[in-house]
FIKOLZA-1660 file (N, C-alpha, C; in steps of 0.1 Angstrom, whole numbers, plus 5000, padded with zeros to 4 digits):
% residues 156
   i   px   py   pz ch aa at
   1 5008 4988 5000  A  X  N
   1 5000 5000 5000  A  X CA
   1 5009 5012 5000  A  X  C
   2 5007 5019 4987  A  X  N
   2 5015 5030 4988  A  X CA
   2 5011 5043 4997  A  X  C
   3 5014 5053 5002  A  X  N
   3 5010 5065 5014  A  X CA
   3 5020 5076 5009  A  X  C
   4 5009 5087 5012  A  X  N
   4 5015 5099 5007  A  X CA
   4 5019 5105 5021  A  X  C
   5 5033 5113 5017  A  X  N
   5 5038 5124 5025  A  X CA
   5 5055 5118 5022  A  X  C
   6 5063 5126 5032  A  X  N
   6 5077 5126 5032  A  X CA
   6 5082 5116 5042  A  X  C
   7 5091 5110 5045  A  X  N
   7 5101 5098 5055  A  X CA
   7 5104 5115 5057  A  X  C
   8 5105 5106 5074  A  X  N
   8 5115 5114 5085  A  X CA
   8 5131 5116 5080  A  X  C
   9 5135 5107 5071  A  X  N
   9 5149 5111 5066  A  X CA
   9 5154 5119 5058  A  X  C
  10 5139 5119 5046  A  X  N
  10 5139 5132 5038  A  X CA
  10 5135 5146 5045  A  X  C
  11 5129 5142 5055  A  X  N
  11 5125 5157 5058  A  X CA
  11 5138 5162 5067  A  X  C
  12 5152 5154 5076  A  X  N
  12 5159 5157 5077  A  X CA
  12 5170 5163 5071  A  X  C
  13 5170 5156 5056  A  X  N
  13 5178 5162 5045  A  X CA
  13 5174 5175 5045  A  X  C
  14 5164 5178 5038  A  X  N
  14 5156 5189 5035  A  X CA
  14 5164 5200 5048  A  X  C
  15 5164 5198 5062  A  X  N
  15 5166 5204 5071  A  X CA
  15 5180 5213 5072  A  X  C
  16 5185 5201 5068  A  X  N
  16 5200 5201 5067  A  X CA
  16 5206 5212 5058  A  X  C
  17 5200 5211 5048  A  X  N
  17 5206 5219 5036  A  X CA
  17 5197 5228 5037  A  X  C
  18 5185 5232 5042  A  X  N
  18 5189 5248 5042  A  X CA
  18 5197 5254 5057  A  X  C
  19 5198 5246 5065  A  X  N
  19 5206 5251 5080  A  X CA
  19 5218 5255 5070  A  X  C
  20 5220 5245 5058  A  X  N
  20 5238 5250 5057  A  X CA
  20 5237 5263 5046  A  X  C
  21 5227 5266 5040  A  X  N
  21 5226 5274 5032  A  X CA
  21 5220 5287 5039  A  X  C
  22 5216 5288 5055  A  X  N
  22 5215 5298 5062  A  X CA
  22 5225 5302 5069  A  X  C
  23 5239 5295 5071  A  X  N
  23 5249 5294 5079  A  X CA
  23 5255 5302 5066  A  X  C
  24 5258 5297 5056  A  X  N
  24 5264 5309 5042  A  X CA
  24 5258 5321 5043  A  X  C
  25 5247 5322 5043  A  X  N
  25 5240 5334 5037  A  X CA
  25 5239 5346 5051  A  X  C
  26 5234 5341 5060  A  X  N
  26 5237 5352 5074  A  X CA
  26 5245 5365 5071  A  X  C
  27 5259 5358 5072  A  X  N
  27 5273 5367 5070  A  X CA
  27 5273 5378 5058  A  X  C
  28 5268 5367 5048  A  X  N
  28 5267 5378 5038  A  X CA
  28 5259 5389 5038  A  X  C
  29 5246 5384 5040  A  X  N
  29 5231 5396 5043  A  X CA
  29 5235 5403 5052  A  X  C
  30 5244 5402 5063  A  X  N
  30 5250 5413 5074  A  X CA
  30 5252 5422 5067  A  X  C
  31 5269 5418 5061  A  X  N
  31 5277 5423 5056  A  X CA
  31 5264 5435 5042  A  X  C
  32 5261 5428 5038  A  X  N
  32 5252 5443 5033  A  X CA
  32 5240 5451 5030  A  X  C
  33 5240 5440 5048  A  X  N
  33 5233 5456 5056  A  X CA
  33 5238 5465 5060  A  X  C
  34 5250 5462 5065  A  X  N
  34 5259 5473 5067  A  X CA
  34 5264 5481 5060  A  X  C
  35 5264 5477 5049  A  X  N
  35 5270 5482 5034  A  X CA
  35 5253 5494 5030  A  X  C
  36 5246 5492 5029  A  X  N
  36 5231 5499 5028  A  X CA
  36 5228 5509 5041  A  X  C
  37 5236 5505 5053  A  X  N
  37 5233 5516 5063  A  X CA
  37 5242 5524 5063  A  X  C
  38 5252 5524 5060  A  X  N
  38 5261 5531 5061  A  X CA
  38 5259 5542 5050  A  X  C
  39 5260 5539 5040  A  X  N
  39 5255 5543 5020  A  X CA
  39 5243 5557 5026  A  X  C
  40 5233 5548 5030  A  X  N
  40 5223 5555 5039  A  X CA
  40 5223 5568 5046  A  X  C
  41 5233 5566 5054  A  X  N
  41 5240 5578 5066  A  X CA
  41 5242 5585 5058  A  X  C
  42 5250 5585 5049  A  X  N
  42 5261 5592 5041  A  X CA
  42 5257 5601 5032  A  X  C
  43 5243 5595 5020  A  X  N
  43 5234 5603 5018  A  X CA
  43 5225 5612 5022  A  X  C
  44 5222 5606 5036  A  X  N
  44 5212 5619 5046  A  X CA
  44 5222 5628 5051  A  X  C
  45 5231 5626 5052  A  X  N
  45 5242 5633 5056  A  X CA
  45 5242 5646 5044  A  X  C
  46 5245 5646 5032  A  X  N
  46 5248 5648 5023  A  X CA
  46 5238 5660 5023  A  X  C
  47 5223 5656 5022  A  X  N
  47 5215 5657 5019  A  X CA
  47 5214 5670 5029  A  X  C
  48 5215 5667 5039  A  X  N
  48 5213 5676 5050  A  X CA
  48 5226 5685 5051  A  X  C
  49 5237 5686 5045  A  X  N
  49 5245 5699 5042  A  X CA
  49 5241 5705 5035  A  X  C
  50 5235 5699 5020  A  X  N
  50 5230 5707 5007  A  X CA
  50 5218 5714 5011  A  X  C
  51 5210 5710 5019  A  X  N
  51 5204 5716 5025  A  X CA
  51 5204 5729 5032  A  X  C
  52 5211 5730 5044  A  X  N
  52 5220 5739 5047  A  X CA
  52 5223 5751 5041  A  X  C
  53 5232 5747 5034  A  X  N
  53 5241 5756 5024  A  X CA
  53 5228 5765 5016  A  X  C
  54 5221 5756 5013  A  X  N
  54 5204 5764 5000  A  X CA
  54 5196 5773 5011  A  X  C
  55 5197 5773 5025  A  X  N
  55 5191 5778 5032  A  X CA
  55 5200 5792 5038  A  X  C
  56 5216 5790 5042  A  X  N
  56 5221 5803 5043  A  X CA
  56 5220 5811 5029  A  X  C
  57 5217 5805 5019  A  X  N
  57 5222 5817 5007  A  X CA
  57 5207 5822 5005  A  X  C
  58 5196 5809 5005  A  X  N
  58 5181 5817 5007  A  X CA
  58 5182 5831 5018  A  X  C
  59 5182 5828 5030  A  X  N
  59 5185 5833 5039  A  X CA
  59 5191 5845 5044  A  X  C
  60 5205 5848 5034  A  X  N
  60 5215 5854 5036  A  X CA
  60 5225 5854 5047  A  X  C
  61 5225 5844 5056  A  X  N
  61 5225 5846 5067  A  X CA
  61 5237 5829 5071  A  X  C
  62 5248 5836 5070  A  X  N
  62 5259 5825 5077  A  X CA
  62 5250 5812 5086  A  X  C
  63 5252 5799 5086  A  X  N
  63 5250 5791 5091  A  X CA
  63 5261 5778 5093  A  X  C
  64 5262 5772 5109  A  X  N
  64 5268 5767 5112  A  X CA
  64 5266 5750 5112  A  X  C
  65 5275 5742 5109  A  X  N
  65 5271 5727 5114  A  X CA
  65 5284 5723 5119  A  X  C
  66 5278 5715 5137  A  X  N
  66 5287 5712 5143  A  X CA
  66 5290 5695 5142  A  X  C
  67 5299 5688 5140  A  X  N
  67 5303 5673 5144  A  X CA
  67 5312 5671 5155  A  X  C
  68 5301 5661 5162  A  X  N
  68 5311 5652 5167  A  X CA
  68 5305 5637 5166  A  X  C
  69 5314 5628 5170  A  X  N
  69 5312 5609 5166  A  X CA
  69 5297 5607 5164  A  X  C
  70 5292 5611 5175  A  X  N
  70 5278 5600 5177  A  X CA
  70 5267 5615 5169  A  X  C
  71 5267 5625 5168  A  X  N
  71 5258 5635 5159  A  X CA
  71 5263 5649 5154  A  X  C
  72 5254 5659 5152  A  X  N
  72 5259 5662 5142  A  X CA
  72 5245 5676 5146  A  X  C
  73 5249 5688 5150  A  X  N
  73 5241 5697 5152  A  X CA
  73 5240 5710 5139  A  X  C
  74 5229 5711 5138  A  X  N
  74 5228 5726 5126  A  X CA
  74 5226 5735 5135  A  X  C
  75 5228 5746 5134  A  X  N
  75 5229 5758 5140  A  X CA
  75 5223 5774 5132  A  X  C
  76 5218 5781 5136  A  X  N
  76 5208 5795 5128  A  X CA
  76 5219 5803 5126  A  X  C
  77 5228 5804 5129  A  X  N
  77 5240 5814 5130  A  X CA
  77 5258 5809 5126  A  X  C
  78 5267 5813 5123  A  X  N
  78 5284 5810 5123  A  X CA
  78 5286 5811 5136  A  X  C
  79 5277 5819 5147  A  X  N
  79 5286 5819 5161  A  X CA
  79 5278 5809 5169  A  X  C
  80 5292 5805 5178  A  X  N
  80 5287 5797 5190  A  X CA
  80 5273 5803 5203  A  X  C
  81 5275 5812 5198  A  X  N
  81 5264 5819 5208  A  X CA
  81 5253 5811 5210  A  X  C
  82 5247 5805 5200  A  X  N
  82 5232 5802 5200  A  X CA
  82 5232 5786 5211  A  X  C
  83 5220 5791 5220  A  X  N
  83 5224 5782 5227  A  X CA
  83 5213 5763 5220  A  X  C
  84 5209 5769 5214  A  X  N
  84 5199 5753 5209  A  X CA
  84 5204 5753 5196  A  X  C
  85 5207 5743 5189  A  X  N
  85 5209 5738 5177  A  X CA
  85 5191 5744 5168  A  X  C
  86 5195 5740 5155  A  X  N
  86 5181 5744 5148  A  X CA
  86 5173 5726 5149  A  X  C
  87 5185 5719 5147  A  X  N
  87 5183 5708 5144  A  X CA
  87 5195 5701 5150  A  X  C
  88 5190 5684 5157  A  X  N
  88 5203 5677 5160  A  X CA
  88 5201 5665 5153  A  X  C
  89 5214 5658 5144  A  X  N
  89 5207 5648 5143  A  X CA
  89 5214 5632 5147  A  X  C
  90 5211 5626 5149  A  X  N
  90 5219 5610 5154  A  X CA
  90 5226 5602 5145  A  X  C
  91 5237 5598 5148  A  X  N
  91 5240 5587 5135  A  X CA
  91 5243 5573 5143  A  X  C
  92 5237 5566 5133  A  X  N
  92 5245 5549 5132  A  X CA
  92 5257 5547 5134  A  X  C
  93 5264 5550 5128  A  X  N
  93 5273 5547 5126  A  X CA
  93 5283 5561 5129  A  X  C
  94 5293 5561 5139  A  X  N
  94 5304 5571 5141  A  X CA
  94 5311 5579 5129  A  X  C
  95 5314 5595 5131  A  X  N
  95 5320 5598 5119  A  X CA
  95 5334 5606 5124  A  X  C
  96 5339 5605 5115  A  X  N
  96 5353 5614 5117  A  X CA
  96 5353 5625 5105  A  X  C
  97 5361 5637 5107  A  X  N
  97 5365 5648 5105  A  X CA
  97 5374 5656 5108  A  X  C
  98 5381 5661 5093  A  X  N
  98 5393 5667 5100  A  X CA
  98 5393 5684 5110  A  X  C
  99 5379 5691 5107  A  X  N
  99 5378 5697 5118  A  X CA
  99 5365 5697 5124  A  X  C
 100 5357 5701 5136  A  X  N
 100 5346 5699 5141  A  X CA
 100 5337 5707 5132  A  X  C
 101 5336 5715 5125  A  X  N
 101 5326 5724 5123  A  X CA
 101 5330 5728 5107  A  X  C
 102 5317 5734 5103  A  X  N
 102 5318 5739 5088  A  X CA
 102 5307 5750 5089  A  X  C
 103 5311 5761 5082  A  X  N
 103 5304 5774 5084  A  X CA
 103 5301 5774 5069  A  X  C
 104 5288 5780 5066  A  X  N
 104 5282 5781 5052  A  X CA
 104 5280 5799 5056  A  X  C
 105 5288 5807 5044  A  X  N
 105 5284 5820 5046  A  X CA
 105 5268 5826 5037  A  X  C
 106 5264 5836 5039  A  X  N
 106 5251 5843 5034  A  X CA
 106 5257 5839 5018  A  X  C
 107 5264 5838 5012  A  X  N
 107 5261 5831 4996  A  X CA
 107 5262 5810 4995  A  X  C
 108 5262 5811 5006  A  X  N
 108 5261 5794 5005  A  X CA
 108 5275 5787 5002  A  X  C
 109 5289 5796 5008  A  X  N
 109 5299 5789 5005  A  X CA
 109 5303 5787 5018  A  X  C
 110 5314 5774 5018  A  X  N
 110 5318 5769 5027  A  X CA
 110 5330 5771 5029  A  X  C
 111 5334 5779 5046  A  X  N
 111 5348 5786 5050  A  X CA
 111 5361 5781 5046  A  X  C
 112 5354 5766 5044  A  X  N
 112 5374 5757 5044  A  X CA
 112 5367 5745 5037  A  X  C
 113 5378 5741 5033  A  X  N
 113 5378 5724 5027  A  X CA
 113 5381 5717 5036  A  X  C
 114 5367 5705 5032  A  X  N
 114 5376 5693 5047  A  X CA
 114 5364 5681 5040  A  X  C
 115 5363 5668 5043  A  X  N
 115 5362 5661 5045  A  X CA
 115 5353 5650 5057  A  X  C
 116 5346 5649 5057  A  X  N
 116 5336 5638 5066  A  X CA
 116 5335 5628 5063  A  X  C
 117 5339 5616 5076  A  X  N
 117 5337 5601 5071  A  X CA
 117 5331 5591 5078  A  X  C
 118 5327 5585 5074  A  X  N
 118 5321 5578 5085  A  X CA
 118 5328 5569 5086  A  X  C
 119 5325 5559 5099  A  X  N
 119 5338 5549 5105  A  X CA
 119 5328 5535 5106  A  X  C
 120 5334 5527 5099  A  X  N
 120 5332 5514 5102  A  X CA
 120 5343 5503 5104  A  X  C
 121 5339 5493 5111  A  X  N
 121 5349 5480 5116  A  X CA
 121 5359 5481 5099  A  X  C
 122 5355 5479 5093  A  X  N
 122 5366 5474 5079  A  X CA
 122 5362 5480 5070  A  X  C
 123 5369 5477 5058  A  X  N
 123 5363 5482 5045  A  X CA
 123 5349 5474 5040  A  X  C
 124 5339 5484 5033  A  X  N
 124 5327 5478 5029  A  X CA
 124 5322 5478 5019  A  X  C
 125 5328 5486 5010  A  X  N
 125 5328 5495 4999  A  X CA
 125 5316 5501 4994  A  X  C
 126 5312 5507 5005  A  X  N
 126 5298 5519 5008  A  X CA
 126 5306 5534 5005  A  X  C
 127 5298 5537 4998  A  X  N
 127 5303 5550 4999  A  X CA
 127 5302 5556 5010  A  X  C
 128 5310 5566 5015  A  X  N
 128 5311 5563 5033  A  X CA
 128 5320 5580 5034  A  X  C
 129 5320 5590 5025  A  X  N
 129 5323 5603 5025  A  X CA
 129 5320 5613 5022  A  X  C
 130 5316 5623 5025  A  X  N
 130 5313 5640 5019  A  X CA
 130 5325 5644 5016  A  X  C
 131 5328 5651 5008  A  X  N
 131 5341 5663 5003  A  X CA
 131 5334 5674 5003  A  X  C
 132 5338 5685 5016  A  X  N
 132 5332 5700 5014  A  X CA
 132 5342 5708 5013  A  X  C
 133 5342 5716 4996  A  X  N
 133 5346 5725 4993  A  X CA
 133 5343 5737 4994  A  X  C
 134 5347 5748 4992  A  X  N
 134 5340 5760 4990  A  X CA
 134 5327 5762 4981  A  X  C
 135 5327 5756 4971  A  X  N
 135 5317 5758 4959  A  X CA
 135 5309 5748 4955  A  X  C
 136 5313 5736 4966  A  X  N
 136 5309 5721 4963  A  X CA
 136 5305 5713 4972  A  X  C
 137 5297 5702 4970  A  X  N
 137 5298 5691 4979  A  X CA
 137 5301 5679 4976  A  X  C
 138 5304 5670 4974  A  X  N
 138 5307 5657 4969  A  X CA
 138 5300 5645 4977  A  X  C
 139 5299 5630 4971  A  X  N
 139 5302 5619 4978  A  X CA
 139 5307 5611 4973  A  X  C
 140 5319 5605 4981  A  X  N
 140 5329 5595 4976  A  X CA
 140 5333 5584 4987  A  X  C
 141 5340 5575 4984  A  X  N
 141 5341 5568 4989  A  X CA
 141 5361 5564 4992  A  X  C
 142 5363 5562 5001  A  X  N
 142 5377 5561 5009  A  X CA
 142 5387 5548 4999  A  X  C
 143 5400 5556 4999  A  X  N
 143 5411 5547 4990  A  X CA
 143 5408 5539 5003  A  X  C
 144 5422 5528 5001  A  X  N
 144 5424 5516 5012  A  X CA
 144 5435 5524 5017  A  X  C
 145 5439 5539 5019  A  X  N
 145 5447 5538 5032  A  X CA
 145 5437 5542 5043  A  X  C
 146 5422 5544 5040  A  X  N
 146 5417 5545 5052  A  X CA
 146 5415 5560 5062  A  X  C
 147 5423 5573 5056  A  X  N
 147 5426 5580 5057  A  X CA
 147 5417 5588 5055  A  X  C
 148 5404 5600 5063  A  X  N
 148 5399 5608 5068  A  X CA
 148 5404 5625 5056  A  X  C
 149 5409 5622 5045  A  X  N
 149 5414 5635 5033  A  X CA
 149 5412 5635 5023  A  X  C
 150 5406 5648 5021  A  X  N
 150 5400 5652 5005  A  X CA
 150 5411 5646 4998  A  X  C
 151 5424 5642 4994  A  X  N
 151 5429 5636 4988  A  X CA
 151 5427 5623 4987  A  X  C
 152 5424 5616 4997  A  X  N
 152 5421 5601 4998  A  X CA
 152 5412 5595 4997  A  X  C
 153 5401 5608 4990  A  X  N
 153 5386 5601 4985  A  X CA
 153 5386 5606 4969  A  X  C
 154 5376 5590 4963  A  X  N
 154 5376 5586 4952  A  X CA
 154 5363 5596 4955  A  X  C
 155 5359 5608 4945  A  X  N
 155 5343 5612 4946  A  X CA
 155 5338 5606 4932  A  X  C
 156 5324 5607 4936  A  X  N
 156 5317 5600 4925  A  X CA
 156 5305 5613 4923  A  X  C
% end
């Protein structure tokens, strides 16, 4: 008498191969999620300079953005005076920079050239930088020495 359904042995196989095919794949789906949050940061980041910058020159009116690791404050003014940010905002992921602050004057240019990056465990190949120029903004992503300078980023 034949009977339908699966043996306990096949349904073990079946078990097996995808455990091993979820033990492969984990690592990878991590790896670019992290690669997508980071990409992520980096764009809102971006996003929120250019922003900025279209708002002192609407405006006329110098405006400040402060960093440090864990966020990143906008400011109504270039001076430290103001005691509340306009806006503060959080990041995922820690950033570095080679100085804390970037001032956008009443035409929407930016005081100095510098660079913003965000920091992850290893390379990911997320784009993972701003280049701020005077007349520009960029996003690019970091050579392999790893290095925090408008020289050391590939912009795209």
């Amino acid at each position: 008498m034949w009977q339908r359904g699966f043996s306990l042995i096949e349904t073990v196989v079946v078990i097996a191969i995808l455990s091993v095919l979820a033990v492969i794949a984990v690592p990878a789906f991590s790896r670019l999620l992290t690669h997508y949050r980071m990409e992520s940061q980096t764009r809102a980041l971006l996003a929120d300079l250019q922003q900025v910058r279209a708002d002192a020159l609407y405006q006329r009116r110098a405006t400040r953005v402060k960093f440090s690791p864990a966020r990143y404050d906008i400011y109504s003014s270039a001076a430290d005076n103001s005691p509340e940010p306009l806006r503060s905002c959080l990041l995922r992921f820690p950033v570095q920079c080679e100085k804390n602050y970037v001032d956008f004057d009443q035409r929407g240019l930016a005081n100095q050239d510098f660079s913003i990056c965000v920091d992850s465990a290893g390379p990911t190949g997320a784009l993972d930088s701003v280049v701020i120029s005077s007349t520009r903004l960029s996003i690019g992503q970091r050579d392999l020495g790893y290095d925090c300078k408008s020289a050391c980023i590939t912009k795209r």
